[in-house]
C-alpha positions in Angstrom: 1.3 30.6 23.1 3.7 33.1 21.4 3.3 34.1 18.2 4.2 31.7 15.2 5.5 33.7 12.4 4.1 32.5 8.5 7.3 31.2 7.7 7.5 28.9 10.6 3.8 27.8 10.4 5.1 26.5 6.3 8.0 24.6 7.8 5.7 23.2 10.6 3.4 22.2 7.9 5.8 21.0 6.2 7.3 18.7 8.9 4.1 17.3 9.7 3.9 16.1 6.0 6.9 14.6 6.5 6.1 12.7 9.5 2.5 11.6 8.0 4.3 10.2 4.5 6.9 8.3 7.3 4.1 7.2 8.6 2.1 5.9 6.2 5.6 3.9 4.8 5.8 2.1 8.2 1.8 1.6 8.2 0.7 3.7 11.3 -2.6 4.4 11.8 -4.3 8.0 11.7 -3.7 8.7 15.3 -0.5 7.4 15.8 0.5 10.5 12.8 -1.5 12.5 14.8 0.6 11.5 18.4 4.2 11.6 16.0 2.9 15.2 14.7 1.9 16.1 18.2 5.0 15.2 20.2 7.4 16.6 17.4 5.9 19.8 16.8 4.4 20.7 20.4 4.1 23.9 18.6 0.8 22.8 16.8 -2.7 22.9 18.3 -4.4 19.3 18.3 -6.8 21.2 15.8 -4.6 21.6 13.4 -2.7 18.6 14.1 -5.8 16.1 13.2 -6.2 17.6 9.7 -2.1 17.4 8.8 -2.5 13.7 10.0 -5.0 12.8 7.8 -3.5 14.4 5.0 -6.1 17.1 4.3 -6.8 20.9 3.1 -8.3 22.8 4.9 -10.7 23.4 1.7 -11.4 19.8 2.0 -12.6 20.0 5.8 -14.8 22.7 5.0 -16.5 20.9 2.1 -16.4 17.7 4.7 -18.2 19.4 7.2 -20.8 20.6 5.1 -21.5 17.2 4.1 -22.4 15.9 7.6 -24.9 18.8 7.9 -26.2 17.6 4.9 -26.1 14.3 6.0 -28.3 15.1 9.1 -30.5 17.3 7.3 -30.0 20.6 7.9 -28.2 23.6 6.3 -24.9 23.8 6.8 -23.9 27.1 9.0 -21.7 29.3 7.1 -17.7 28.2 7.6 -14.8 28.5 5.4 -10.9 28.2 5.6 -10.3 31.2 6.8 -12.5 30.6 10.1 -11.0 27.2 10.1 -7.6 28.6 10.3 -8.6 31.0 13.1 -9.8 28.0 15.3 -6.7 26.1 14.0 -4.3 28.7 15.3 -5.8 29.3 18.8 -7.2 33.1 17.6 -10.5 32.5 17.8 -12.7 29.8 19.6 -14.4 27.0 18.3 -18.1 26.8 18.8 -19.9 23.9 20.8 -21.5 23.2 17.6 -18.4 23.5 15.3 -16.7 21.4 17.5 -18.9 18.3 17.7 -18.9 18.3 14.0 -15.5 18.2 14.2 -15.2 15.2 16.3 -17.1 13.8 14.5 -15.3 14.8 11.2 -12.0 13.2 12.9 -13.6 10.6 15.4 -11.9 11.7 18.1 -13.1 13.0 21.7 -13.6 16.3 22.8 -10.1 15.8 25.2 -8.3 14.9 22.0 -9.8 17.6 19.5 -8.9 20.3 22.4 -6.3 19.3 25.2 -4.3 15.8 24.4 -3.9 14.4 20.7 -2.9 10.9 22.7 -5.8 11.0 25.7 -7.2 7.6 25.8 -9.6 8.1 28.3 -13.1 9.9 28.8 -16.2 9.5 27.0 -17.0 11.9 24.2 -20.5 13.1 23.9 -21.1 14.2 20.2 -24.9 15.4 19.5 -26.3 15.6 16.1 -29.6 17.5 15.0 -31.2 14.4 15.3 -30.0 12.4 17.9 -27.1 12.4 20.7 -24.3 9.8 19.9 -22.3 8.8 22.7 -18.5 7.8 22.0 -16.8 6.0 25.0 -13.3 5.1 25.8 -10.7 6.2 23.2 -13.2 6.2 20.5 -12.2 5.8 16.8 -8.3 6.0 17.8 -9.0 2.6 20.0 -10.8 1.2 16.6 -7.8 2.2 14.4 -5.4 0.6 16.5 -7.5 -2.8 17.9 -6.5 -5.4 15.9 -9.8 -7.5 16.1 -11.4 -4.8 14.9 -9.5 -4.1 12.2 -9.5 -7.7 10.9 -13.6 -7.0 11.1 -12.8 -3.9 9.0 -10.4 -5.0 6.4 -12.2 -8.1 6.4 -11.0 -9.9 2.7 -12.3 -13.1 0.1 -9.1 -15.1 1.8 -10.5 -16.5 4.4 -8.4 -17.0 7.5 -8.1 -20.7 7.8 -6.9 -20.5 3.9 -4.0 -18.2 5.1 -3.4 -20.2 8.1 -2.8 -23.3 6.3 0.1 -21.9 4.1 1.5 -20.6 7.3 1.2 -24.1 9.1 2.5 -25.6 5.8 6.0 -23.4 5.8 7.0 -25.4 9.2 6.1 -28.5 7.6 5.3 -29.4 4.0 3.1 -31.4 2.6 4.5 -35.0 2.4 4.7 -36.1 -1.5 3.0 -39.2 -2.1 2.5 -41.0 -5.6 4.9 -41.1 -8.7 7.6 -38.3 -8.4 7.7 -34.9 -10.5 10.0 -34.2 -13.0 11.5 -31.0 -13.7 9.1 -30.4 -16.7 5.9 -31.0 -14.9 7.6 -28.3 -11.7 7.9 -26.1 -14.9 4.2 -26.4 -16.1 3.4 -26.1 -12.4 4.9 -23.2 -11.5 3.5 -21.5 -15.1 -0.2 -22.6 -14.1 0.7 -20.4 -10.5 2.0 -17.5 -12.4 -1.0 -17.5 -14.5 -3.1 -17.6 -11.3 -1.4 -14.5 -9.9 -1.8 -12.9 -13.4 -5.5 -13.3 -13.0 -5.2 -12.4 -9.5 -7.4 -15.6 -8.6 -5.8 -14.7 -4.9 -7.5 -17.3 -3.0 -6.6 -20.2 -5.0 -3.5 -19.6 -5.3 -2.4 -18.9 -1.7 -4.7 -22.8 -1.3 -2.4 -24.2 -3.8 1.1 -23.0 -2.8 1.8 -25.3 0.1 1.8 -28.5 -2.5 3.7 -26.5 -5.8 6.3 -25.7 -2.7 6.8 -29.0 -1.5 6.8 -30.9 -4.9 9.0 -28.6 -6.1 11.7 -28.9 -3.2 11.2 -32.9 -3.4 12.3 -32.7 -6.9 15.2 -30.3 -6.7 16.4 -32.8 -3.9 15.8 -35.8 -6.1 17.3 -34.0 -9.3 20.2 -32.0 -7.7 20.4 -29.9 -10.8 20.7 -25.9 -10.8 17.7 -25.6 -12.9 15.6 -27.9 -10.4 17.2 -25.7 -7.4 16.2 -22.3 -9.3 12.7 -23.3 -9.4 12.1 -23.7 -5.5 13.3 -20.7 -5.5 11.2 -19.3 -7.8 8.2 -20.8 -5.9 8.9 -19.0 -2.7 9.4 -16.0 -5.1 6.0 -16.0 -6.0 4.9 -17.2 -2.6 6.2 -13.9 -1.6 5.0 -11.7 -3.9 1.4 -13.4 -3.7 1.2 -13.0 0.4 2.9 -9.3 0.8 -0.2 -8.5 -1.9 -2.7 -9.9 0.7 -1.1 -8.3 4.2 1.0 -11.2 5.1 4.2 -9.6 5.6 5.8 -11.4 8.3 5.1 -15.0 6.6 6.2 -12.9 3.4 9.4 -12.2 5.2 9.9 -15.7 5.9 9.3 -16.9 2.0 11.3 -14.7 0.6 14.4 -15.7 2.5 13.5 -18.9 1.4 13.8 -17.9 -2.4 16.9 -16.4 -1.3 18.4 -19.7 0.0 17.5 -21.6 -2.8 18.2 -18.7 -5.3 22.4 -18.8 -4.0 22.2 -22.4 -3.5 21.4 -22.9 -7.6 24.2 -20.1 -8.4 21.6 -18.8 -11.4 22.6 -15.4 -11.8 18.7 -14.8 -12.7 17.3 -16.5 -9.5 19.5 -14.8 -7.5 18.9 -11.4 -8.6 14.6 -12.1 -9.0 14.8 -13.8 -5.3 17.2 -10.4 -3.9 13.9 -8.3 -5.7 11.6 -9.8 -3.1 14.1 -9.9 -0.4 14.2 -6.5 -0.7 11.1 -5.7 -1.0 10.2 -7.5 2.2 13.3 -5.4 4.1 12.0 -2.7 2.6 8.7 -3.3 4.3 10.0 -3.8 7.5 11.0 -0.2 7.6 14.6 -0.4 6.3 14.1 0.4 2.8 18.4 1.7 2.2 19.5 -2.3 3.2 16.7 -2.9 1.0 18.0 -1.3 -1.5 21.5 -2.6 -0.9 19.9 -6.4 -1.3 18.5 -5.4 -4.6 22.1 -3.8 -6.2 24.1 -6.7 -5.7 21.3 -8.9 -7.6 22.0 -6.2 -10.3 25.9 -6.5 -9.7 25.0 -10.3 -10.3 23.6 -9.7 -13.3 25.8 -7.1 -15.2 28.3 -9.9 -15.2 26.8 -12.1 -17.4 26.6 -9.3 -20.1 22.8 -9.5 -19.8 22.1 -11.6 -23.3 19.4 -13.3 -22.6 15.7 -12.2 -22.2 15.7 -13.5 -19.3 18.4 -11.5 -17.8 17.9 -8.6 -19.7 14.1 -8.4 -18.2 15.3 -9.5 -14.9 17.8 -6.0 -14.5 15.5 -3.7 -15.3 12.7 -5.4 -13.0 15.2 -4.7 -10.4 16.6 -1.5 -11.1 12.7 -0.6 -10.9 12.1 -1.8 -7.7 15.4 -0.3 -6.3 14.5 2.9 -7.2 11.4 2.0 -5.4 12.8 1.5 -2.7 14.9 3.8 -2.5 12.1 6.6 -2.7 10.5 4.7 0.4 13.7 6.0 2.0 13.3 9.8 1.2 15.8 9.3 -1.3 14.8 11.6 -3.9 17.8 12.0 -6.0 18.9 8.5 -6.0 15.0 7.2 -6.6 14.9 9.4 -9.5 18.7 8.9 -11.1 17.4 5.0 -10.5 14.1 5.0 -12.8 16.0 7.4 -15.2 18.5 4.1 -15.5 15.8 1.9 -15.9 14.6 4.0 -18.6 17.8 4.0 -20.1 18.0 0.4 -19.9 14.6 -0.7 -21.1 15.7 1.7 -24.4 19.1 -0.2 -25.0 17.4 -3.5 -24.2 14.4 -3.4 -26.4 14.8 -6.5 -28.3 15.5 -8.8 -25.6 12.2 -7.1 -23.6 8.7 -8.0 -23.7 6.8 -5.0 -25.1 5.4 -3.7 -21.9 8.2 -3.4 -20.6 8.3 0.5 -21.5 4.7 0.6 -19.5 6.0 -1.0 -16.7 8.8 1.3 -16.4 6.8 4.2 -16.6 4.1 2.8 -13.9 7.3 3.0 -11.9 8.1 6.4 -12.2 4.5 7.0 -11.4 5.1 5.1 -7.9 7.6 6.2 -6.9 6.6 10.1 -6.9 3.4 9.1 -5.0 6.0 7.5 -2.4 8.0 10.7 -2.4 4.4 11.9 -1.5 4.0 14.4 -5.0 0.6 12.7 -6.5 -0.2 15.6 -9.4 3.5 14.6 -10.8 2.8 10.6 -10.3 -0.4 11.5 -11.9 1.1 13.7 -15.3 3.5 10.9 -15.2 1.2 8.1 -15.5 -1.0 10.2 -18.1 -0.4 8.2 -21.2 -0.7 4.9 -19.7 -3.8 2.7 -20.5 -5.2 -0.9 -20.1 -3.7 -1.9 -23.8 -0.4 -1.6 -22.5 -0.3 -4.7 -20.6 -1.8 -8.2 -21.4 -3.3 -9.9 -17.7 -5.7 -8.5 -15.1 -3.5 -8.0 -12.7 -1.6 -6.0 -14.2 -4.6 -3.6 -15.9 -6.0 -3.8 -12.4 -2.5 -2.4 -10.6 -2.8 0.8 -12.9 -6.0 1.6 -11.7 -5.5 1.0 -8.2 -2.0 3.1 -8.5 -4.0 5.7 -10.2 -6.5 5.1 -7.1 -3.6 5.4 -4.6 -2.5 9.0 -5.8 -6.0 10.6 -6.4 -6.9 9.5 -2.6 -3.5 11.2 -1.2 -4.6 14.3 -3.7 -7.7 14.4 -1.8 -9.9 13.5 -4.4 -12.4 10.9 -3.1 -14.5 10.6 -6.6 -11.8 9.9 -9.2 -10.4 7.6 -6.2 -13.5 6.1 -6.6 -13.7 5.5 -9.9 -10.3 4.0 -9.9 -10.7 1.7 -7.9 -13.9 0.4 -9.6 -12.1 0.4 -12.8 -9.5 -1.9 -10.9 -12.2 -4.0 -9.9 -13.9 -4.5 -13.1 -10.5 -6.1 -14.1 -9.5 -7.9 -11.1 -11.8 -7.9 -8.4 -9.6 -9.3 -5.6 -6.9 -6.5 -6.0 -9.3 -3.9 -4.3 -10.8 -6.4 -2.0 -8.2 -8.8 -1.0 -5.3 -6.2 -1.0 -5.5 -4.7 2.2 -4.1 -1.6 1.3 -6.3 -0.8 -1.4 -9.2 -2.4 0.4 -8.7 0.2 3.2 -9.0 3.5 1.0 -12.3 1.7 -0.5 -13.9 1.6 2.7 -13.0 4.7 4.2 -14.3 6.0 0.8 -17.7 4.6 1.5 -17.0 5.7 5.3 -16.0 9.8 4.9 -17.7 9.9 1.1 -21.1 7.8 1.1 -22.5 10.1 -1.3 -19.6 10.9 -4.1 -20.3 9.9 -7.0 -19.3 6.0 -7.9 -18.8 5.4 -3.9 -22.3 3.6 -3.8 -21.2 1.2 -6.6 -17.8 0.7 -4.8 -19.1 -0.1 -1.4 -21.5 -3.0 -3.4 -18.1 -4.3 -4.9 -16.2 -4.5 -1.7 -19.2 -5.8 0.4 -19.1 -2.6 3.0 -22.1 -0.5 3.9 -21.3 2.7 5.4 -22.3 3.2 9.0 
């Protein structure tokens, strides 16, 4: 291979970032990074092309590797970046020792650390100082990817047939039997939901959705009123958020289209902009975050036109202008991402009295999010410095600053305040890192790569994972 000049190996490194953040948007697993990295920048050794995927320093492979020596029991032989690098750029061979550790480091074969990021076949033989570990098939790219075993993985506290009966329930709803709601009692329903999702008391909620859904639409059809028609809407709106937060996207997708319907059929300038948030949102997660974004501006168009006077429309807008900017920096849209939270800013300032008081806090947990989407986790960090539990009054919310702080410390690289985050999460709303699969995911590799970081221990206890 010709030489590769320091400036090009930055810009290679620098596209690979780029395709692991793209990645991670559309949820790809490590080794389908790796394979994007691999076929785009052909330039790259597999080497060097496992570490970029997983998103890690060379300073933190070195300190990884010495902890699997440790964790077998002997001294770790001396290795530091600069040897890494060598073996990285081809200069310098990898030992047969070095290079099972690294296999095992990555959980890929031999083929896949050496030859072919995307082999699939071949068994890898990985020997420790202890005992000889025998890897068959594609190894931990085939577990990644299987879907079975993932479910075993990411296993959750919502049980399956819970899920599957909201799903079954969307096709057909319950049939309403007894006296007949009125719009009041869909109003104290709905409230009782909210507070639900507030505590993030996940399961029961997702349990109880089918019958708010149903009562609710049998009233609005009874009552033929706008307010009656907002409400369905408003239902699937929290239907959506509630099943997006537990990995049902698709059925998510479906719900909040749903909301959308309703939302345009009630002509409610507020429904229509809330139920184009979690359109959007679910667009968004479908890997077209600019129509997203799109959705979400003429909810705020929508709204501008009623001269925001209310605090319901006034806390509407600036919910949305959030989540646009959001979006938009799901997109790689920096300068719009950034001139959108600016306006939220701006907003929340001018709208103060018609505001709840965290809406300031909830603005600013915004920024935060949406530098660790643009992939820069020290500035989501500095900008989510002054933020604390106080700010906001239900678990869920106290629970989503520590798993956003969680989020940015793990794509830092720094497995122990991760840790810590997420147990702080926990001790406010459990279910947010073990029924969000997300956030469930970084807890168990945590107790998979980091068994012996501080707080990890505790962590895998509180998710119900033992490391193996």
């Amino acid at each position: 291979m010709a030489r590769i000049t320091r400036a090009r190996r930055a810009e290679l490194a620098r596209r690979a970032h780029e395709i692991r953040r793209a990645g991670q948007r559309q949820g790809r697993s490590v080794p389908q990074i790796a394979a994007a990295i691999a076929r785009e920048l052909p330039e790259m050794l597999p080497l060097e092309v496992w570490r970029l995927a997983y998103g890690w320093s060379r300073p933190q492979v070195v300190s990884a590797l010495a902890d699997l020596y440790e964790t077998d029991g002997v001294e770790s032989p001396p290795v530091n970046t600069a040897m890494l690098c060598r073996w990285e750029h081809g200069t310098v061979a990898v030992s047969a020792g070095y290079e099972q550790m690294l296999c095992r480091l990555y959980r890929v074969t031999r083929r896949q650390l050496r030859d072919d990021v995307e082999a699939t076949s071949g068994p890898a033989v990985t020997t420790t100082h202890n005992r000889t570990v025998t890897v068959s098939g594609q190894g931990w790219a085939a577990e990644r990817t299987d879907p079975m075993r993932r479910r075993r993985l990411l296993a959750t506290g919502l049980t399956l047939p819970v899920i599957q009966a909201f799903e079954d329930a969307l096709a057909l709803l319950p049939t309403q039997t007894g006296q007949h709601e009125t719009t009041a009692q869909i109003i104290e329903r709905l409230k009782a939901a909210r507070r639900q999702y507030d505590h993030s008391a996940l399961a029961e909620l997702v349990a109880g959705l089918p019958d708010l859904l149903a009562a609710a639409q049998s009233t609005a059809e009874r009552a033929q009123t706008p307010q009656a028609v907002a409400l369905v809407a408003a239902a699937y709106g929290l239907a959506t958020d509630t099943l997006n937060k537990v990995g049902r996207r698709e059925t998510a997708r479906i719900t909040a289209d749903r909301a959308m319907q309703w939302a345009s059929w009630s002509e409610d300038p507020v429904a229509i902009a809330a139920a184009s948030r979690a359109h959007g949102m679910m667009i968004r997660k479908a890997g077209q975050p600019r129509l997203g974004a799109e959705v979400m501006s003429r909810g705020i168009d929508r709204l501008q036109q009623t001269g925001l006077r209310t605090p319901a429309q006034a806390w509407t807008y600036v919910r949305l202008l959030c989540a646009r900017a959001y979006t938009l920096s799901w997109g790689g849209d920096r300068e719009r991402a950034l001139e959108g939270i600016a306006e939220a800013e701006h907003a929340a300032t001018r709208l103060g009295a018609l505001l709840p008081q965290m809406a300031g806090p909830f603005v600013q947990l915004y920024r935060m999010d949406i530098h660790l989407a643009l992939g820069d986790a020290g500035t989501a960090l500095h900008a989510g410095q002054d933020l604390h539990e106080g700010m906001w009054r239900t678990p869920e919310r106290k629970a989503r600053l520590h798993t956003d702080r969680a989020r940015a410390w793990w794509q830092w690289g720094r497995p122990e305040e991760t840790a810590h985050a997420l147990l702080a999460a926990h001790a406010q709303a459990p279910a947010e890192v073990r029924d969000r699969p997300g956030i469930r995911g970084i807890a168990v590799e945590l107790v998979e790569r980091y068994p012996r970081v501080s707080g990890v221990g505790e962590l895998a206890a509180a998710v119900g994972h033992r490391h193996t």
